[in-house]
C-alpha positions as CSV (number, residue, x, y, z in Angstrom):
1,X,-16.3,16.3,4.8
2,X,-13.6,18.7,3.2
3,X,-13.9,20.2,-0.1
4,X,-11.0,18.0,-1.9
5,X,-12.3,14.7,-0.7
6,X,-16.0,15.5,-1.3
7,X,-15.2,15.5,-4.7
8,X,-13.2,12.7,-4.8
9,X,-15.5,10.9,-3.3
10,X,-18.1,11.7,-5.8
11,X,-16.0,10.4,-8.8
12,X,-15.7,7.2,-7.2
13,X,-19.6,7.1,-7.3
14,X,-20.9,8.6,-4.2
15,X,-24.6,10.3,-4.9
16,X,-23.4,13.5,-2.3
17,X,-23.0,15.7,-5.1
18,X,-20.0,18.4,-4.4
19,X,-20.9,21.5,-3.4
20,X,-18.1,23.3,-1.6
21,X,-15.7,25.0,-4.2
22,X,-13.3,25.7,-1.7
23,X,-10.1,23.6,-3.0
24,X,-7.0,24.1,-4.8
25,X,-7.6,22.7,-8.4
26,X,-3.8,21.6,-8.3
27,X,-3.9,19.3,-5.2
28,X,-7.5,18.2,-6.4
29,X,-5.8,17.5,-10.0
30,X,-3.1,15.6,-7.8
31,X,-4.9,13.5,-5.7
32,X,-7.2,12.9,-8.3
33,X,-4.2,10.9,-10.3
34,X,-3.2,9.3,-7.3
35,X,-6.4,8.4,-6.7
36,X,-7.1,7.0,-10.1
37,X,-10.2,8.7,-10.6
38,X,-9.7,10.6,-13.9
39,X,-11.7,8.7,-15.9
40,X,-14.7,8.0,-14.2
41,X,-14.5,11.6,-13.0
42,X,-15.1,12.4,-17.1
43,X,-18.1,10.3,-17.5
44,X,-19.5,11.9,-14.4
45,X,-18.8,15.8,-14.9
46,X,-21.4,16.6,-17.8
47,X,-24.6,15.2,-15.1
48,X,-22.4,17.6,-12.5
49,X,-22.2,20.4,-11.1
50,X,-21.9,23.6,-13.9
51,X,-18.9,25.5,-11.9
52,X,-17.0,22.0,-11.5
53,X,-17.0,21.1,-14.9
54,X,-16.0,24.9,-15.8
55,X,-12.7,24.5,-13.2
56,X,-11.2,21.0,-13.8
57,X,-13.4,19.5,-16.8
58,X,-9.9,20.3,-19.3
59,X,-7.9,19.1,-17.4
60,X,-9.6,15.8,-16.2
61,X,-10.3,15.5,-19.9
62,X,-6.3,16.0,-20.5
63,X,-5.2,13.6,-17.4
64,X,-7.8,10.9,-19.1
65,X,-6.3,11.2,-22.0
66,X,-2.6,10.6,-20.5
67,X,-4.0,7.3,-18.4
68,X,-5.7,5.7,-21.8
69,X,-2.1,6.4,-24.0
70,X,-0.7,4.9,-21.4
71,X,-3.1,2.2,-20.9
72,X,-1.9,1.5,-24.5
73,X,1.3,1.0,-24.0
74,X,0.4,-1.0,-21.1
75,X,-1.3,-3.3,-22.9
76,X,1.3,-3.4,-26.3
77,X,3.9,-4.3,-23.7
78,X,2.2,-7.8,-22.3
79,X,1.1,-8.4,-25.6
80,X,4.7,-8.5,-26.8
81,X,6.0,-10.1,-23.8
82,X,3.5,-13.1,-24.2
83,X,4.3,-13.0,-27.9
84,X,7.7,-13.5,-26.6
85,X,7.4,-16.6,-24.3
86,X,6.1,-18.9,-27.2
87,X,4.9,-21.5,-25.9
88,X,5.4,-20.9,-22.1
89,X,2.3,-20.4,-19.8
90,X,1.5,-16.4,-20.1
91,X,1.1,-14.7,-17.1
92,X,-1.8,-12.9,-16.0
93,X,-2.4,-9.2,-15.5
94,X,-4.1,-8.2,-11.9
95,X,-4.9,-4.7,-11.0
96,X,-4.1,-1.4,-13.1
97,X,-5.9,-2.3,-16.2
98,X,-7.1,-5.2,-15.3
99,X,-11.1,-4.1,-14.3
100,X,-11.1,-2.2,-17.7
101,X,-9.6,-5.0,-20.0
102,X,-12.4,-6.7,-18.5
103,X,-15.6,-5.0,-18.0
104,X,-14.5,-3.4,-21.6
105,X,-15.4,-0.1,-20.1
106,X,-12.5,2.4,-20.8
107,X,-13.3,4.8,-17.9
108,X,-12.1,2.4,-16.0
109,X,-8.5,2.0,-17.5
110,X,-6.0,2.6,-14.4
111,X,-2.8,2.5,-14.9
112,X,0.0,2.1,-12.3
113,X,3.0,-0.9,-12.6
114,X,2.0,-3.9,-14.6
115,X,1.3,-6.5,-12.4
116,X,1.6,-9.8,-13.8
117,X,1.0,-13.4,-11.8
118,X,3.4,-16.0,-13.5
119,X,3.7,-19.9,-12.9
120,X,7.2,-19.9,-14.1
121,X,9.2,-16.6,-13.2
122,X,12.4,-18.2,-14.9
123,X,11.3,-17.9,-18.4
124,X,9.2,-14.8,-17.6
125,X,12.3,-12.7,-16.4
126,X,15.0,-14.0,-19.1
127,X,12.0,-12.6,-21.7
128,X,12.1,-9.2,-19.8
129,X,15.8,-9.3,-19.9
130,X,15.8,-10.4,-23.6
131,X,13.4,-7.8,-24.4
132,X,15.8,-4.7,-22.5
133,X,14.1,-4.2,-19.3
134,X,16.2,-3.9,-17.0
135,X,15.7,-4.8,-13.0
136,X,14.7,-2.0,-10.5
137,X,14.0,-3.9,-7.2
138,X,15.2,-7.2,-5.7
139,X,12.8,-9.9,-5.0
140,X,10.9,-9.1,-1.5
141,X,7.9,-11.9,-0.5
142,X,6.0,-13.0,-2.6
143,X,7.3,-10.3,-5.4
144,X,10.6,-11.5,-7.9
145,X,11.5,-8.1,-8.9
146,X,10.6,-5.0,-11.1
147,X,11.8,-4.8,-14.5
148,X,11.7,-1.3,-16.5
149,X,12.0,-0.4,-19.8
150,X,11.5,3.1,-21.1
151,X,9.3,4.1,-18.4
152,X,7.0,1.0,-17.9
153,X,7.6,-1.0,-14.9
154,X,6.5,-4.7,-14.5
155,X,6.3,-6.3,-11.2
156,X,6.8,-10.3,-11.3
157,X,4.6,-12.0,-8.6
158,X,4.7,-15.7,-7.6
159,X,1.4,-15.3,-6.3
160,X,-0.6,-12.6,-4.7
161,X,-1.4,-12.7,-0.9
162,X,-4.3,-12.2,0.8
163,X,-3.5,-10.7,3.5
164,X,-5.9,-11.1,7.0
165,X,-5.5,-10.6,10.9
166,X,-4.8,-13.9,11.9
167,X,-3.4,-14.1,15.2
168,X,-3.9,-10.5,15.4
169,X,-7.6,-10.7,15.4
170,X,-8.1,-11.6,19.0
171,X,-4.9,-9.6,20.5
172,X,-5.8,-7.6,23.5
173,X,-4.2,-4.3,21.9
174,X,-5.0,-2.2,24.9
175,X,-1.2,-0.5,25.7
176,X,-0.1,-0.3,29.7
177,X,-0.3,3.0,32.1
178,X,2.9,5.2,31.3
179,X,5.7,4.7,31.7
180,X,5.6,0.8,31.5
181,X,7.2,-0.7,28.5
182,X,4.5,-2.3,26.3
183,X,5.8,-5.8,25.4
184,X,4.0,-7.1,22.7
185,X,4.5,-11.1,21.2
186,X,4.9,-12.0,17.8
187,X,1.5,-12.4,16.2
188,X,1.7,-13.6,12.9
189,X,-1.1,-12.0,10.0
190,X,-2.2,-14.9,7.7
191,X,-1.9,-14.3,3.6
192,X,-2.3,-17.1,2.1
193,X,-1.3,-17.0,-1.8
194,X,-3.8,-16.6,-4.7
195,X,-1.0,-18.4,-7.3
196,X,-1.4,-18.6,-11.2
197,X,-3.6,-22.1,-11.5
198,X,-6.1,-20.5,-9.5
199,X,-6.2,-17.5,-11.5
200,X,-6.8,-19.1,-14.7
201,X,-9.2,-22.4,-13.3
202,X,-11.7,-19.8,-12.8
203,X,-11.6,-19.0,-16.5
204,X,-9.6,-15.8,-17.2
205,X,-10.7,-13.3,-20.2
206,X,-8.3,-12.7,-22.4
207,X,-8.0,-9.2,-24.6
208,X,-5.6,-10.0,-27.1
209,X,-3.2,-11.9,-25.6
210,X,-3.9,-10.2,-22.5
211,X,-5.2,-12.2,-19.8
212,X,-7.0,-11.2,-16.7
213,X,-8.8,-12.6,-13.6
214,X,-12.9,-13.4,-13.5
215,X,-14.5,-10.6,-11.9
216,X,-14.6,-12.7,-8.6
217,X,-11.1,-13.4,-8.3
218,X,-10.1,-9.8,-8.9
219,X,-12.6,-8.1,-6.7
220,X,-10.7,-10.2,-3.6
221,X,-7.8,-9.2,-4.9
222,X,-8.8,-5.7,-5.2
223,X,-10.0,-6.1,-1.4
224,X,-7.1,-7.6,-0.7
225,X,-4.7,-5.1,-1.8
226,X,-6.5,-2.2,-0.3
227,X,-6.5,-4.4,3.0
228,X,-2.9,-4.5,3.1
229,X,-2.1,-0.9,2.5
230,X,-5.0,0.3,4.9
231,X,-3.2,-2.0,7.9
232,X,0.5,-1.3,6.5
233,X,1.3,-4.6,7.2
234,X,4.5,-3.9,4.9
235,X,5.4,-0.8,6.4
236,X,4.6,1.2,4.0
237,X,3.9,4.5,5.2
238,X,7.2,5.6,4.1
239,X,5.5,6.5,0.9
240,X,3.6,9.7,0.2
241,X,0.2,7.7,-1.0
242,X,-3.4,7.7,-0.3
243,X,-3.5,4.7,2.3
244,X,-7.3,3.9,0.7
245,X,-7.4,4.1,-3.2
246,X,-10.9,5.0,-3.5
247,X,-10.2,3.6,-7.3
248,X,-10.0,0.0,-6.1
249,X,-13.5,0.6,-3.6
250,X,-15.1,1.9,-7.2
251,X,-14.0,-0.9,-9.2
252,X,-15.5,-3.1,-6.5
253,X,-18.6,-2.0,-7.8
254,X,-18.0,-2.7,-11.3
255,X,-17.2,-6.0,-11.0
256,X,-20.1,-7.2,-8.7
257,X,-22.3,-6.0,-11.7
258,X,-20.5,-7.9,-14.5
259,X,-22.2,-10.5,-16.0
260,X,-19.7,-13.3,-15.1
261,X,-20.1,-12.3,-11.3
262,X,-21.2,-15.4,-9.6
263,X,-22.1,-14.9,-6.0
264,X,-21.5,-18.3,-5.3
265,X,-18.5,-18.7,-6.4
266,X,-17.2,-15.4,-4.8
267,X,-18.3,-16.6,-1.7
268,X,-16.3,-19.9,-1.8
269,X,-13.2,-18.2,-2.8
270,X,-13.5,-16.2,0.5
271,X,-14.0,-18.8,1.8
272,X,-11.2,-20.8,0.7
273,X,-8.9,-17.8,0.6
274,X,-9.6,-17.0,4.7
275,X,-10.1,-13.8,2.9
276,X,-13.2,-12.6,5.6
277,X,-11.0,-9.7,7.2
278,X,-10.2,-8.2,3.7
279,X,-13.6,-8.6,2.5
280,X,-15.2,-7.4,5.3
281,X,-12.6,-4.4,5.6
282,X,-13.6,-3.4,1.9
283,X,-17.2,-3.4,2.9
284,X,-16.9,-1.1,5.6
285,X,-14.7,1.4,3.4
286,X,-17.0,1.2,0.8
287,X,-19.9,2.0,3.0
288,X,-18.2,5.0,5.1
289,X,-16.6,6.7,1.9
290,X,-19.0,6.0,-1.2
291,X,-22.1,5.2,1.0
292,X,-22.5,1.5,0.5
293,X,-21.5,-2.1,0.0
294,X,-21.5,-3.7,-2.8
295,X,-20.3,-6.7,-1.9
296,X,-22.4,-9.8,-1.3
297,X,-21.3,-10.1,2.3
298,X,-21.8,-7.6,5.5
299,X,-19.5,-4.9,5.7
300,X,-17.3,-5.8,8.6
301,X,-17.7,-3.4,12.2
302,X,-14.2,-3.1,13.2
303,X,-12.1,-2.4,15.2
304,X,-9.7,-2.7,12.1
305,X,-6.0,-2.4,13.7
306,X,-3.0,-1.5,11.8
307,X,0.5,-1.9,12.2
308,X,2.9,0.4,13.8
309,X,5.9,-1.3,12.1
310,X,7.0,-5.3,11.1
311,X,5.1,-7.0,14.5
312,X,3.6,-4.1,16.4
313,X,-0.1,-3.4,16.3
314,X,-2.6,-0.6,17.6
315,X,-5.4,0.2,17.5
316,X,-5.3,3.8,15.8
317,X,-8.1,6.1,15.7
318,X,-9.6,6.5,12.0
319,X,-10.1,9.6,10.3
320,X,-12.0,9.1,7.5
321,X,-10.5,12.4,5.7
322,X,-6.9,11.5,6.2
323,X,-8.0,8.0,4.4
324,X,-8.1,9.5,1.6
325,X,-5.1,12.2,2.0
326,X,-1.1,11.1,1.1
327,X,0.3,10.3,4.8
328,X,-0.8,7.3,7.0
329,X,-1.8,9.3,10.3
330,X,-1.7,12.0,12.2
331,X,0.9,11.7,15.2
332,X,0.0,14.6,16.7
333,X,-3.1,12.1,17.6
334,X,-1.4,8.9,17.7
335,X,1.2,8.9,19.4
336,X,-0.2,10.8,22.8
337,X,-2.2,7.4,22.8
338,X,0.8,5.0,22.8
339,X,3.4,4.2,25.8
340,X,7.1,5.8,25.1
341,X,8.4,2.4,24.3
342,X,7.1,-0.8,22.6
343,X,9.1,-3.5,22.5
344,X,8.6,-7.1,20.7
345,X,8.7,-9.9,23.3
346,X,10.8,-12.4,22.1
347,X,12.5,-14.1,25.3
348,X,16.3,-12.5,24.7
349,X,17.1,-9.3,25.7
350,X,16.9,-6.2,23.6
351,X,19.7,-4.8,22.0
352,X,21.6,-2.0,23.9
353,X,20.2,0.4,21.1
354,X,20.4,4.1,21.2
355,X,18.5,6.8,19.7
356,X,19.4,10.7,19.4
357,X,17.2,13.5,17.8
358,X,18.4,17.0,17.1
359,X,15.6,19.6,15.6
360,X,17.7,23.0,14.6
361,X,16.4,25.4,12.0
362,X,13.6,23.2,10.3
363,X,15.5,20.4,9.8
364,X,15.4,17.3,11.9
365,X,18.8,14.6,12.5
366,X,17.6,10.8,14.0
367,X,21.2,9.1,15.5
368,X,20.6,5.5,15.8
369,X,23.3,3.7,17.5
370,X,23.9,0.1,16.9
371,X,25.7,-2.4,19.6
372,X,29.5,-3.2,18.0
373,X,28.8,-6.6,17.9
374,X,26.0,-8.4,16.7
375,X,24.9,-12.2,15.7
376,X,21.5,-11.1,13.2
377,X,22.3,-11.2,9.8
378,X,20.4,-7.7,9.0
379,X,19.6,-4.9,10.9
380,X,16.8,-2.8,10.3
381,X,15.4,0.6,11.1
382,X,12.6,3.1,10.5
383,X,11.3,6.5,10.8
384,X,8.0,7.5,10.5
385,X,6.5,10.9,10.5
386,X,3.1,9.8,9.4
387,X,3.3,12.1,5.8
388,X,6.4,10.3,4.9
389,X,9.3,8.7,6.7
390,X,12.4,5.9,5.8
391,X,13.3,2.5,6.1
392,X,16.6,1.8,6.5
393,X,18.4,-1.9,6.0
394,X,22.4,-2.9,7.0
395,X,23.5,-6.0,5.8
396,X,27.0,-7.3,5.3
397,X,28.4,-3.6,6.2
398,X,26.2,-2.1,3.4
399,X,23.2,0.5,4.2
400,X,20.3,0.8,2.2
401,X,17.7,3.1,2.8
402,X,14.0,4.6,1.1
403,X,11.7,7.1,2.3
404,X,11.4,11.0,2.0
405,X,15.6,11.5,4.1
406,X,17.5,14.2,2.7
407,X,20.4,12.0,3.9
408,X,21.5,8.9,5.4
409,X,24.9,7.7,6.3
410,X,26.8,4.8,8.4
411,X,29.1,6.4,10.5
412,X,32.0,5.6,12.4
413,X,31.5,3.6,15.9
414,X,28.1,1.7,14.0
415,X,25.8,4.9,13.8
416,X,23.2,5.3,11.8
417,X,22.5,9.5,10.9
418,X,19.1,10.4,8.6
419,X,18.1,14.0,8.0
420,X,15.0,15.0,7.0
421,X,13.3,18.9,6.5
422,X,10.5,19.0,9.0
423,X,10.0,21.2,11.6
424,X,10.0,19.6,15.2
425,X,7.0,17.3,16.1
426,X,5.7,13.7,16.7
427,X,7.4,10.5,14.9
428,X,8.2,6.9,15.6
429,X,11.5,5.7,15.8
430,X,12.0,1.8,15.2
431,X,15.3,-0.6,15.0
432,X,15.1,-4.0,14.5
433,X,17.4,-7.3,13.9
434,X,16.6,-10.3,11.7
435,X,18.0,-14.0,11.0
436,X,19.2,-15.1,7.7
437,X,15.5,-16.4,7.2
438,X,14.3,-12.8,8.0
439,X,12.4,-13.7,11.1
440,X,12.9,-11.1,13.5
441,X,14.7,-12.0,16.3
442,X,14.7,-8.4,18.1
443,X,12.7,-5.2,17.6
444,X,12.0,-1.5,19.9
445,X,9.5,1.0,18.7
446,X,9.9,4.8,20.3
447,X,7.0,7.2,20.1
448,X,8.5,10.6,20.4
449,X,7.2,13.9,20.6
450,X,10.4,16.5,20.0
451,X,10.1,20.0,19.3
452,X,12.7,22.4,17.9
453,X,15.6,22.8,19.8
454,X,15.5,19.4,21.3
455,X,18.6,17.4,21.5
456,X,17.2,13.6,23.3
């Protein structure tokens, strides 16, 4: 176990009290924010180690004091929102503040997006708009948009899925002998939707005019949030985050000891929700990086797979240090385990795609070259260096892209060019095209390893 995550661990609650002092306090301070651990890492310092407490106990106290002013203006903003929507059903708040709002325990105060479950979006984003926030993402799934207003962002949710293997669950994910093409079919992950009546049937608490889920409905979707960034069924690797929030493990534990807990009823909603994979999955993270379950069901034995990108699935090797560490994985050890080419068997033949990569003085140029003609309705494309990496999107002649690029352009002839500072290395390359209904209807992975001075 390494210095930084030994610690982190042990503000999340693990009784392996830190001992190696052989960390940067600065990337400590930083994961510890990204982490959400400030606050609990407070309460716990004074029963702590002296020298700890002497390093990072002013500014934990500081960072604390940031996530409970903000916190504040979390909750002022629902209030006046509901305020606002008179007599319309109020939404209610999941995640970020929600385990504090309800345990009443301010060490737990979080505080990322406002996440708010609505039954009605209509009224809830003409109140947004009346109130000045202004939209910051388009609807994607199960998500109408992000609104922001002076630094606080709201994301609007139909429901919230809860995300599980499905068909994935008994895929034989063993890849061919190089240099076969591994061909894999569409297998679809379930997540079925935890939608506003549910929420509020089982009774929600309400702070104010805050409202927020009984401790058994949020602990699933607690699990089931950490589920889906642990498998990056989204693709989300593209974002320099911790793939496990240790924050969400340790609220786990909160709410199994609330009062209102009702074992029972937890295990119905499971149940109900198919929500066995995500469960389970929390159990076994809970057990390998705080040293136990606390949930009222075994902790599940894995293999857990993840996704490479949209449809494709491995089985990656897990790294229980890198869980907690802001990339996804490690090419340099995935990607010597997959074939040099994966594509999604769909019946019609792939695209004549092309890719090119140039690594020259530290920076790296990915050349994807799209056919002149094409029937899909959007295009799609990714890079993934593991610590960071882009998604790109064409549609109606207009590229969209996020990730950590320096640059990315649409060139003549239908290329697409993204530049990025690395040095030369591992990544996977992905291009994909979808209907108008956003099924895929073609998709190629390409594990490459390129070093500087490659042109391929």
């Amino acid at each position: 176990m390494g210095a930084l995550t030994q610690v982190l661990r042990w503000a999340a609650g693990a009784h392996e009290i830190p001992e190696d002092q052989d960390f940067d306090d600065r990337v400590l301070l930083d994961l510890m924010g990204q982490h959400a651990l400030s606050g609990r890492l407070q309460r716990r310092l004074p029963a702590g180690p002296q020298w700890l407490r002497h390093r990072i106990g002013g500014p934990v106290a500081a960072m604390h004091s940031d996530t409970l002013a903000l916190a504040e203006a979390h909750i002022r903003a629902v209030d006046r929102i509901v305020a606002d929507l008179g007599e319309q059903t109020p939404p209610v708040v999941v995640k970020g503040i929600a385990t504090g709002l309800l345990t009443g325990e301010r060490h737990l105060l979080r505080c990322g997006d406002i996440d708010l479950v609505c039954a009605d979006g209509g009224p809830l984003i003409e109140t947004l708009t009346r109130l000045g926030y202004e939209r910051t993402r388009a609807p994607f799934l199960h998500e109408l948009g992000e609104f922001t207003r002076e630094g606080v962002e709201i994301d609007v949710h139909a429901y919230l899925p809860v995300p599980g293997y499905g068909a994935v669950r008994h895929a034989d994910l063993t890849p061919p002998e190089p240099p076969k093409t591994w061909y894999q079919p569409r297998r679809v992950p379930s997540m079925n939707p935890i939608r506003h009546g549910r929420l509020v049937d089982g009774g929600t608490v309400t702070v104010g005019r805050v409202s927020v889920p009984d401790p058994c409905l949020l602990a699933i979707v607690l699990c089931g949030h950490a589920f889906l960034n642990f498998t990056n069924m989204w693709s989300l690797s593209h974002r320099a985050k911790p793939y496990v929030k240790l924050a969400e493990l340790a609220d786990l534990r909160a709410l199994v000891r609330h009062e209102a807990f009702d074992t029972k009823r937890f295990l119905k909603l499971v149940a109900d929700l198919d929500a066995w994979d995500a469960v389970g999955w929390a159990g076994w993270a809970s057990t390998v990086l705080l040293g136990r379950n606390p949930l009222p069901v075994p902790a599940g034995t894995g293999p857990f797979p993840r996704c490479l990108w949209w449809d494709f699935w491995a089985r990656l090797p897990v790294d229980e240090e890198t869980l907690l560490l802001p990339y996804w994985f490690n090419p340099a050890t995935v990607i010597p385990l997959l074939p040099s080419r994966i594509e999604l068997d769909t019946g019609r033949p792939t695209p004549p795609w092309t890719v090119e990569i140039r690594h020259d003085g530290g920076q790296a140029t990915v050349v994807v070259g799209l056919p002149e003609r094409t029937r899909a309705a959007t295009e799609r494309g990714r890079v993934d260096f593991g610590t960071g990496g882009t998604e790109w999107t064409l549609s109606d002649g207009r590229l969209t892209a996020v990730g950590s690029h320096v640059a990315c352009d649409l060139l003549a002839g239908r290329r697409i060019r993204l530049r990025y500072r690395v040095p030369g290395g591992e990544m996977l390359v992905g291009v994909a095209e979808q209907d108008a209904s956003g099924a895929l209807l073609s998709a190629l992975l390409l594990p490459v390893t390129a070093n500087p001075g490659d042109v391929r």
